[in-house]
N, CA and C of each residue as an Amber inpcrd file, in Angstrom:
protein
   513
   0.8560000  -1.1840000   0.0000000   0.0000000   0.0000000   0.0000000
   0.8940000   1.2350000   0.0000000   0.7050000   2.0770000  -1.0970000
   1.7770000   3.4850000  -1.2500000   1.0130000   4.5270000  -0.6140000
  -0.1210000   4.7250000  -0.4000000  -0.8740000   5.6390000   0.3180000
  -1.9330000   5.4100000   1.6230000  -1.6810000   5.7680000   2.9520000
  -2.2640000   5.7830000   3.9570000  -3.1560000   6.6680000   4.1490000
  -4.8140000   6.9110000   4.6390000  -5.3970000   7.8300000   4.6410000
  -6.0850000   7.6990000   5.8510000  -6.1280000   9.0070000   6.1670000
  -6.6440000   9.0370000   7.4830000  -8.0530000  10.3730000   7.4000000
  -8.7390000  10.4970000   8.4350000 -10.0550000  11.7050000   8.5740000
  -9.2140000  12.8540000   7.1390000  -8.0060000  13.6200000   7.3570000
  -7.7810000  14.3030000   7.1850000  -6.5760000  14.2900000   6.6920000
  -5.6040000  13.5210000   6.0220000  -4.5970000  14.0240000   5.4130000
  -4.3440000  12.3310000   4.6190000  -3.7830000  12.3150000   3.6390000
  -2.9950000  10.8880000   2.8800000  -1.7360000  11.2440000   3.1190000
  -1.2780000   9.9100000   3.4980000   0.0310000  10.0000000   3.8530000
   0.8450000   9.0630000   2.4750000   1.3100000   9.7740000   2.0670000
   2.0010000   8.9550000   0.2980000   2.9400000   9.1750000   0.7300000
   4.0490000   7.8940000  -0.2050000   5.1580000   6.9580000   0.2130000
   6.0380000   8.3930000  -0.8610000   6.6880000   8.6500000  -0.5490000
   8.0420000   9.9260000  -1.3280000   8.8180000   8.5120000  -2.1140000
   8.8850000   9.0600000  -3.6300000   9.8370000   8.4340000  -4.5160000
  11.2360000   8.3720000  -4.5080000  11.8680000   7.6290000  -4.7270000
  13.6430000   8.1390000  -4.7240000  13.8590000   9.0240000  -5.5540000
  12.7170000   9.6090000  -7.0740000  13.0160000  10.1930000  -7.8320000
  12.3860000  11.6540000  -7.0770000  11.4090000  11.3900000  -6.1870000
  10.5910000  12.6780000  -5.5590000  11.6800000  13.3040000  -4.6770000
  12.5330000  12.3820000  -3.9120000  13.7510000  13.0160000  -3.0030000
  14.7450000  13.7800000  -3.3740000  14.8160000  13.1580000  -4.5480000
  16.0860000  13.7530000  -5.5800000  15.9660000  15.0130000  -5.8100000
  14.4110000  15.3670000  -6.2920000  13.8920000  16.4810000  -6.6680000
  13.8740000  17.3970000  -5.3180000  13.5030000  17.1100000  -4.1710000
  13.5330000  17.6620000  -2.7320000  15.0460000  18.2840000  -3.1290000
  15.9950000  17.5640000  -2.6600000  17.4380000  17.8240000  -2.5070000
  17.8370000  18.5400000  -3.5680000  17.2400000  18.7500000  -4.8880000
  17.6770000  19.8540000  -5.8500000  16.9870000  20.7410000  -5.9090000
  15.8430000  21.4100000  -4.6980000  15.3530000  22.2400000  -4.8560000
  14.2330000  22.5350000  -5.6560000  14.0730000  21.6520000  -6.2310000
  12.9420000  21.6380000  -7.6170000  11.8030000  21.0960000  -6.9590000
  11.1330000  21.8830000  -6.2450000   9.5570000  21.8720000  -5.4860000
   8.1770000  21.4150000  -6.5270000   8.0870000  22.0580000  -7.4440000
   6.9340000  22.0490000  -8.5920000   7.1310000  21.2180000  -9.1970000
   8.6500000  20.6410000  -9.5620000   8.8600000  19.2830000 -10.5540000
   8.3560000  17.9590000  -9.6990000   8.9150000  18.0670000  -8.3710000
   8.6990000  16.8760000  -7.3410000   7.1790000  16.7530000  -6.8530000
   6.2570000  18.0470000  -6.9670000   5.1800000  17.6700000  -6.3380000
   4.2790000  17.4320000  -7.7570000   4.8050000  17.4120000  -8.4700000
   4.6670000  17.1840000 -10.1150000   4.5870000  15.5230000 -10.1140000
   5.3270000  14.7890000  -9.6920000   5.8090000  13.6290000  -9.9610000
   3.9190000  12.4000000  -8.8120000   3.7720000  13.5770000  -8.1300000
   2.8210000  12.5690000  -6.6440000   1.8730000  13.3130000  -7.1220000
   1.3100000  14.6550000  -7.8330000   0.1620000  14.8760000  -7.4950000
  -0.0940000  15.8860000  -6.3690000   0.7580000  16.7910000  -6.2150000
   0.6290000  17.1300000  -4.8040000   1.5140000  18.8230000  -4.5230000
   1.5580000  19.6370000  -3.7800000   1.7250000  21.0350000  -3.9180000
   2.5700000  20.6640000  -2.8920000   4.2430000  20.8470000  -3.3630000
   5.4900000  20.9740000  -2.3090000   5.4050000  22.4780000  -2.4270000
   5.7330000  23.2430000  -1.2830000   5.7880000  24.6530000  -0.7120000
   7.4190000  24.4250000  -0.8310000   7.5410000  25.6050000  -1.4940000
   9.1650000  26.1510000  -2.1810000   9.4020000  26.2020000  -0.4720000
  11.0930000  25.4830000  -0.8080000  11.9890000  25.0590000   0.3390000
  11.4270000  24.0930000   1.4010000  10.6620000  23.5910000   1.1740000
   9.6190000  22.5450000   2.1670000  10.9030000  21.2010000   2.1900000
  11.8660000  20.5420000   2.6110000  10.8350000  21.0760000   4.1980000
  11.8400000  21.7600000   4.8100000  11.5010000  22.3860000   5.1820000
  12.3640000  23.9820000   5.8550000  13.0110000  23.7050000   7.4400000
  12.4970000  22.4240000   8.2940000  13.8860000  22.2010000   9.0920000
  15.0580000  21.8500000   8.8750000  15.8510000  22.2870000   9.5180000
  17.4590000  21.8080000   8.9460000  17.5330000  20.4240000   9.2250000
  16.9510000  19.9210000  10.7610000  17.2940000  18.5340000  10.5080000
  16.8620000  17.4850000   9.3250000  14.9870000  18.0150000   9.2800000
  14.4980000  17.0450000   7.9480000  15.3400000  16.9400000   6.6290000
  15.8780000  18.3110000   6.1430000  16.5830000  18.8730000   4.6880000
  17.9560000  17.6990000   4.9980000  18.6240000  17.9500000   5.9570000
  19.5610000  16.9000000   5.8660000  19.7350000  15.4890000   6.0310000
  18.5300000  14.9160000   6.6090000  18.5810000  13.9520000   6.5130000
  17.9420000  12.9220000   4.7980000  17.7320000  14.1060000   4.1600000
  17.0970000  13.8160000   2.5930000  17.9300000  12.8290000   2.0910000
  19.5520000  13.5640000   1.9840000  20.4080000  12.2660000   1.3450000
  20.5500000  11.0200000   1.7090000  20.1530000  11.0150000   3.3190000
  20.3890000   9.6430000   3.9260000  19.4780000   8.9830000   3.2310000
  18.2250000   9.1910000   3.4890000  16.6010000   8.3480000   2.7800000
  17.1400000   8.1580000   1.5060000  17.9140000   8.6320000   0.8820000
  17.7660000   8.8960000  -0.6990000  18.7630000   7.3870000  -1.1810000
  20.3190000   7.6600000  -0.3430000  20.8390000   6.3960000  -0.6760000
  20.2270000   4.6550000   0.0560000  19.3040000   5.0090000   0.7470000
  18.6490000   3.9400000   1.3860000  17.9340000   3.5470000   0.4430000
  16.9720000   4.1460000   0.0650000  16.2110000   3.9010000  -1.1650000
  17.0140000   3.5460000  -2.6590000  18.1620000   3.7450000  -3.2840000
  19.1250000   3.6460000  -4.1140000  19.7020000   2.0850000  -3.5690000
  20.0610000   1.8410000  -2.5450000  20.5080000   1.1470000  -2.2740000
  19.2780000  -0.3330000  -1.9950000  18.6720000  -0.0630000  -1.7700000
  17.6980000  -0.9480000  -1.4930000  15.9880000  -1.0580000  -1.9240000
  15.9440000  -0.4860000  -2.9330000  14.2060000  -0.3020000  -3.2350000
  13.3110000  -0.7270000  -2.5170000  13.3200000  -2.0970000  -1.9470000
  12.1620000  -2.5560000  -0.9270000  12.5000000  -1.6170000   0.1760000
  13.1250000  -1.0270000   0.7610000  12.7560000  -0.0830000   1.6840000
  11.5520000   1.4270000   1.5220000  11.3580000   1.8280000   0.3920000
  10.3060000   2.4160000  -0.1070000   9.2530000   2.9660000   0.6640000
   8.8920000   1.5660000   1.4830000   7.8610000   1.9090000   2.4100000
   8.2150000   1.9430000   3.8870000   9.1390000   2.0940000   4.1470000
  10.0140000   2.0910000   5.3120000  10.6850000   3.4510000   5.7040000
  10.9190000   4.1630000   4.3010000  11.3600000   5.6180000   4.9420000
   9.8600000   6.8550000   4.7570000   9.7370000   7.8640000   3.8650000
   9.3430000   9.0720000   3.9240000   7.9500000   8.8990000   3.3350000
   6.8740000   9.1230000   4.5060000   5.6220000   9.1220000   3.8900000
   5.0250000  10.7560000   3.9850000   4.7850000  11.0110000   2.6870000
   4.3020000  12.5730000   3.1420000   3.1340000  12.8680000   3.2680000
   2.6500000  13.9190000   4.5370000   1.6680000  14.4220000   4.8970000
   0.7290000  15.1720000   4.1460000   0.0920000  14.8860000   3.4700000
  -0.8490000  15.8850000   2.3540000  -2.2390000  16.3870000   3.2020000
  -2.4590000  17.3710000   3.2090000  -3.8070000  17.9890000   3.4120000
  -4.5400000  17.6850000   2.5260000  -5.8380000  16.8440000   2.3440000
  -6.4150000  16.3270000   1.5420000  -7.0310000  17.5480000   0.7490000
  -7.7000000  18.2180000   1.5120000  -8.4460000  19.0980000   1.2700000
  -7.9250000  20.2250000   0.0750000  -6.4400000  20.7960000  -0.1110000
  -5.8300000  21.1930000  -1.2890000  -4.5560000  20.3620000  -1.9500000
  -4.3570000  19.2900000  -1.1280000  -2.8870000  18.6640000  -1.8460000
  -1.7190000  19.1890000  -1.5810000  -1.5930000  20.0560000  -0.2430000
  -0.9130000  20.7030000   0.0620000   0.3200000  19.7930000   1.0110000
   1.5940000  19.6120000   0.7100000   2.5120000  18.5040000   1.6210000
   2.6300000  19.7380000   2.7100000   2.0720000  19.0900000   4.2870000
   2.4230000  19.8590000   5.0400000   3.2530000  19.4660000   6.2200000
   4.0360000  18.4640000   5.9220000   4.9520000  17.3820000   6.8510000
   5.2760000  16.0170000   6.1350000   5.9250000  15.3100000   7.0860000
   6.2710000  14.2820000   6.8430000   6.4170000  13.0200000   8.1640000
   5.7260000  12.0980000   7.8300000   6.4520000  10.6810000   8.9460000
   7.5890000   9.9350000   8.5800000   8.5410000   9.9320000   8.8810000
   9.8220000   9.2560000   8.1190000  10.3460000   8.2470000   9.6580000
   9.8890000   7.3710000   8.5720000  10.9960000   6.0400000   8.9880000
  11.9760000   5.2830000   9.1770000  13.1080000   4.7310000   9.8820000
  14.5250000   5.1990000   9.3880000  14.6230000   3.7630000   8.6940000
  14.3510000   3.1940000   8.2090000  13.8990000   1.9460000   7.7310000
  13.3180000   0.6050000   8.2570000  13.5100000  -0.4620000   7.9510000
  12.7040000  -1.9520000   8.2480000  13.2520000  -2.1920000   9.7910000
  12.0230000  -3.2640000   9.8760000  12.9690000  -3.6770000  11.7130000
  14.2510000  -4.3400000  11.7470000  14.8950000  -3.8800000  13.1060000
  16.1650000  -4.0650000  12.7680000  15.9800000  -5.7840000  13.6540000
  16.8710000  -6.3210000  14.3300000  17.2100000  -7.5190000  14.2000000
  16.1320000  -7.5690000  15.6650000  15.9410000  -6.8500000  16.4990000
  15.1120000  -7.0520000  17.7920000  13.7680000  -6.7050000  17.0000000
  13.7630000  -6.3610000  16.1780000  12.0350000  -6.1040000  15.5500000
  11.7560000  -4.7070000  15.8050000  12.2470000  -3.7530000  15.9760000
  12.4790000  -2.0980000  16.3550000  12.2140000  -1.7250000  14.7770000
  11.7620000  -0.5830000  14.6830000  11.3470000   0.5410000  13.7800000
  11.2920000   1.7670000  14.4220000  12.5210000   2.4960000  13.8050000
  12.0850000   4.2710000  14.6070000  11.2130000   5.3940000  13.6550000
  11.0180000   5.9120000  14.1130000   9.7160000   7.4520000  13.3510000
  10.2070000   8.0480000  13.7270000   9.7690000   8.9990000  12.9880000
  10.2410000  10.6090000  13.2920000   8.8480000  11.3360000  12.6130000
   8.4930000  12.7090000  13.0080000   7.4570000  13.2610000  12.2300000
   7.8580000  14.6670000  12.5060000   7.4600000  15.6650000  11.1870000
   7.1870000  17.2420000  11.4160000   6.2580000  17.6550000  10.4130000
   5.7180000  18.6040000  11.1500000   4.5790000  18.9640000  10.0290000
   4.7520000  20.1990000  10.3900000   4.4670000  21.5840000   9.3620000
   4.6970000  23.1180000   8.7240000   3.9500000  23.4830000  10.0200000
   4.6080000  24.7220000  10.4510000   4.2990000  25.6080000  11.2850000
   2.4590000  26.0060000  11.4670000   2.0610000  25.8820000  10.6250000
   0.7670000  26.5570000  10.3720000   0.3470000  25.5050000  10.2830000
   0.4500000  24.3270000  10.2230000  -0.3030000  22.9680000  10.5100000
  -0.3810000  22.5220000  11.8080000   0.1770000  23.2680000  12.8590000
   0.5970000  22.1570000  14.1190000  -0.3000000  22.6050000  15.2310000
  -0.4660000  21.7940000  16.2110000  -1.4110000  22.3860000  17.4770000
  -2.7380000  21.5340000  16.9230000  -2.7860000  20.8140000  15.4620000
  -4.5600000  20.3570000  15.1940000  -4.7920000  19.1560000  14.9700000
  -3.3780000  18.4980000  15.9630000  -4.0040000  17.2710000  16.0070000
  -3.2000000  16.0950000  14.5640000  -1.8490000  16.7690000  14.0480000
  -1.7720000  16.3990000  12.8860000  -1.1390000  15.4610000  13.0250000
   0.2480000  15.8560000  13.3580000   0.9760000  14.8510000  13.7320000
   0.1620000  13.5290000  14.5880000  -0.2880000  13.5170000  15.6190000
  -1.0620000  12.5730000  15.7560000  -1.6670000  11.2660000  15.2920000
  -2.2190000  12.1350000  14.7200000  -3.1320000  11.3520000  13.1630000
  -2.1050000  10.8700000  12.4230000  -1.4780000  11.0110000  11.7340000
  -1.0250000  11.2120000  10.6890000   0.4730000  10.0950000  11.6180000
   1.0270000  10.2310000  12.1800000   1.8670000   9.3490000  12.7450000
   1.1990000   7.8960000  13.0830000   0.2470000   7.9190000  13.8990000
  -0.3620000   7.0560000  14.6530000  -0.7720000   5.9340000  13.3500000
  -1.2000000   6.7080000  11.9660000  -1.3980000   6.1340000  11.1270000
  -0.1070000   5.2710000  10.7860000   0.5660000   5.5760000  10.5160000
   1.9450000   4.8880000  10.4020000   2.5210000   4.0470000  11.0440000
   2.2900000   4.4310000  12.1200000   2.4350000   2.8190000  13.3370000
   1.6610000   2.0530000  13.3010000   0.2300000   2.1820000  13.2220000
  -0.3160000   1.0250000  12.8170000  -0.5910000   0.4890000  12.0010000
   0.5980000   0.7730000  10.4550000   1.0060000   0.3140000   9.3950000
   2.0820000  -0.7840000   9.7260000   3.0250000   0.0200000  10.8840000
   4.2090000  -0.1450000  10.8190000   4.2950000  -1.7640000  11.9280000
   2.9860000  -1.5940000  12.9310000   2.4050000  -2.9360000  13.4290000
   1.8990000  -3.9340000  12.3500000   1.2530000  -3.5570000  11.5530000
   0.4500000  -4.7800000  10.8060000   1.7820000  -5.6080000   9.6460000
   3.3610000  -5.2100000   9.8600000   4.0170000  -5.9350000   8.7230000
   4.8160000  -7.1090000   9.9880000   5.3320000  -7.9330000   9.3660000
   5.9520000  -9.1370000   9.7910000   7.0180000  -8.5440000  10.1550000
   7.6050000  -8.9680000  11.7070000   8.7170000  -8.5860000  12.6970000
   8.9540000  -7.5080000  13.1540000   7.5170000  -6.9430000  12.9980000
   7.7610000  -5.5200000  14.3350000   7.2710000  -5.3970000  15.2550000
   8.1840000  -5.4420000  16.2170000   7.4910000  -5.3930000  17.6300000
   7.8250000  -4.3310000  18.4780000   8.5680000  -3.3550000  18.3790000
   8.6000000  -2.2800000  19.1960000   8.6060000  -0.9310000  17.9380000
   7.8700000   0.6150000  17.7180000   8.2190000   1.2780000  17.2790000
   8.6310000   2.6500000  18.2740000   9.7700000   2.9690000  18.1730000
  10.8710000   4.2520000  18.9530000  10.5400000   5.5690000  18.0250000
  10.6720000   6.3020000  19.3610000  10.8870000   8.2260000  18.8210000
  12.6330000   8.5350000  19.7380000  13.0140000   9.3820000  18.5300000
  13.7950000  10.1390000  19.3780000  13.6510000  11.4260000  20.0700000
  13.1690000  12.3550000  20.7800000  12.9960000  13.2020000  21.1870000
  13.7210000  14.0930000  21.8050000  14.1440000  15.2930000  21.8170000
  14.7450000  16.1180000  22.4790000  14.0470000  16.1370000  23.8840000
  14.7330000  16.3800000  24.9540000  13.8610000  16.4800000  26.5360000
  12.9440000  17.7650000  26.0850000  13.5380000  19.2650000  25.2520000
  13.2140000  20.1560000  25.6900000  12.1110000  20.2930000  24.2530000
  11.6040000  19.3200000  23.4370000  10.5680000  19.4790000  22.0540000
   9.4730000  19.0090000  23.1590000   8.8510000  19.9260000  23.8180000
   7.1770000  19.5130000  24.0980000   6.2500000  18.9600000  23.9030000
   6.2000000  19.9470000  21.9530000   5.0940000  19.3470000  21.5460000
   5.7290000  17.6960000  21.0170000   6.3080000  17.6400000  20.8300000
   6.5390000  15.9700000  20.2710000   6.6860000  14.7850000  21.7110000
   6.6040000  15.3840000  22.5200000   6.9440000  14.7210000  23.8650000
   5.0310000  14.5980000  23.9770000   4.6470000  15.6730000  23.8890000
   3.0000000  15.6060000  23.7770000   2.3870000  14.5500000  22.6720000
   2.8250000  14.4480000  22.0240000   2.5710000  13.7840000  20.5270000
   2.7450000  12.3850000  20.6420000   4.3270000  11.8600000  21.2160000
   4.5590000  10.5160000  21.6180000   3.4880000  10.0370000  22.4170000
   3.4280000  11.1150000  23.6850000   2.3320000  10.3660000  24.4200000
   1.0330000   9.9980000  24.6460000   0.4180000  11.1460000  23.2080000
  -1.1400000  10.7470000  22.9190000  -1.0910000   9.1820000  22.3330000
  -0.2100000   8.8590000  21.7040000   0.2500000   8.0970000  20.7850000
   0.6980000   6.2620000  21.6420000   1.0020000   6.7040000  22.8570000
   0.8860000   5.8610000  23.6820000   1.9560000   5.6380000  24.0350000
   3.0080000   6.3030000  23.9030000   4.8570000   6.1680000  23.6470000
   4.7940000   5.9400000  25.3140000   6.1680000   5.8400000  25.7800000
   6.6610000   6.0030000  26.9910000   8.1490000   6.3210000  26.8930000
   8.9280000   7.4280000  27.6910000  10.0440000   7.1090000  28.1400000
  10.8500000   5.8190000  28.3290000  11.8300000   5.4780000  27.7700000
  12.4660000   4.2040000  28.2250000  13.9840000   4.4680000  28.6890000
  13.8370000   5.4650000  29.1580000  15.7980000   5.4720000  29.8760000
  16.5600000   5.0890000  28.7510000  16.2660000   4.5170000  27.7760000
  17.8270000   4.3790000  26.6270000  17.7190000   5.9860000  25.9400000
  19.5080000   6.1040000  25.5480000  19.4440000   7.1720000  24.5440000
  20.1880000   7.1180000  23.3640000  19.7000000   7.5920000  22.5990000
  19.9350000   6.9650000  20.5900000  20.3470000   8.4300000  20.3470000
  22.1170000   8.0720000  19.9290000  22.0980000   9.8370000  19.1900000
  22.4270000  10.9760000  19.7480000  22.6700000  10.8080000  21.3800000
  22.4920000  12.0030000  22.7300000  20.7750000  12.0380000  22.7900000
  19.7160000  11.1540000  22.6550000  18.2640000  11.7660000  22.6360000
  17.9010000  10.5290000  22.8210000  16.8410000  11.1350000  24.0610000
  15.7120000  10.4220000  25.0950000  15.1320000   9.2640000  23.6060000
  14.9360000   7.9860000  24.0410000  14.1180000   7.0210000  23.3950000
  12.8180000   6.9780000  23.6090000  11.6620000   6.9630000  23.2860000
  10.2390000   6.9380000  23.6030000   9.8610000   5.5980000  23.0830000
   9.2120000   4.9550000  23.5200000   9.1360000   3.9020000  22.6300000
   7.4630000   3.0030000  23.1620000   6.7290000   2.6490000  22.3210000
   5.8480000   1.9330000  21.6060000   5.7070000   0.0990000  21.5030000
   5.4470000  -0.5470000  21.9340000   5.4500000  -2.0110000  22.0000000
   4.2600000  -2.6550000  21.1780000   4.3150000  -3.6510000  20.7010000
   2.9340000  -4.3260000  20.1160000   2.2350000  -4.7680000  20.7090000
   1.1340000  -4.4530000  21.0270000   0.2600000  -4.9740000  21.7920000
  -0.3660000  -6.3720000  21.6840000
């Protein structure tokens, strides 16, 4: 399944050719390729922008990962990409999958991330050998500390990276 949909946003799987286009700046060509309105310089955190190349040779390197890294957040309602859930790929050998999510300034506070994550984990539950999904979190990101925990996360004392683990079990 390349597209997840939820009340309010589809979450579509980003191409290796759609990333490419991310990382060269070419917004209108890439949202050209899905159907979909990338906002010039989107996505505008420094961490998301750099982690583009990583997803990009993951995907190069491995095509079945596809659905394992960058699903983007579309506002159904104009086709507008207003975030992303990114995955850092398949479970690793304990059955772990980590997420990450951000969604545009003017999207946040409504519940998006939420949705729109939560959707993804319980994608990321229904495939063969996953049994725990992890956040990394800064102590001092609130709202994502808020977000993990609607979501059902918990603190787990490990830290990935210098950053608090949150983490998710299969029920």
């Amino acid at each position: 399944m390349s597209t997840i949909s939820t009340n309010r946003v589809d979450l579509i799987t980003a191409t290796p050719e759609f990333v490419q286009l991310l990382i060269a700046h070419e917004h209108a060509r890439a949202g050209g390729l899905l159907n979909v309105v990338v906002p010039a310089g989107w996505p505008n955190d420094v961490d998301a922008r750099a982690g583009l190349p990583f997803h990009l040779k993951a995907l190069q390197n491995n095509p079945c990962e596809l659905f394992w890294r960058i699903r983007l957040i579309v506002w159904r309602a104009n086709r507008n990409v207003i975030g992303s859930i990114n995955l850092k790929g398949p479970p690793d050998e304990s059955g772990t999958v980590e997420v990450g999510w951000g969604v545009s300034p003017e999207y946040r506070r409504q519940g998006v991330a939420t949705e729109a994550t939560g959707a993804v984990i319980e994608w990321t539950f229904s495939q063969p050998g996953v049994e725990r999904v992890i956040a990394t979190i800064p102590a001092d990101n609130i709202a994502s500390i808020q977000v993990a925990a609607r979501l059902g996360m918990h603190r787990t004392g490990e830290i990935r990276r210098d950053l608090p683990v949150w983490a998710l079990n299969r029920s």
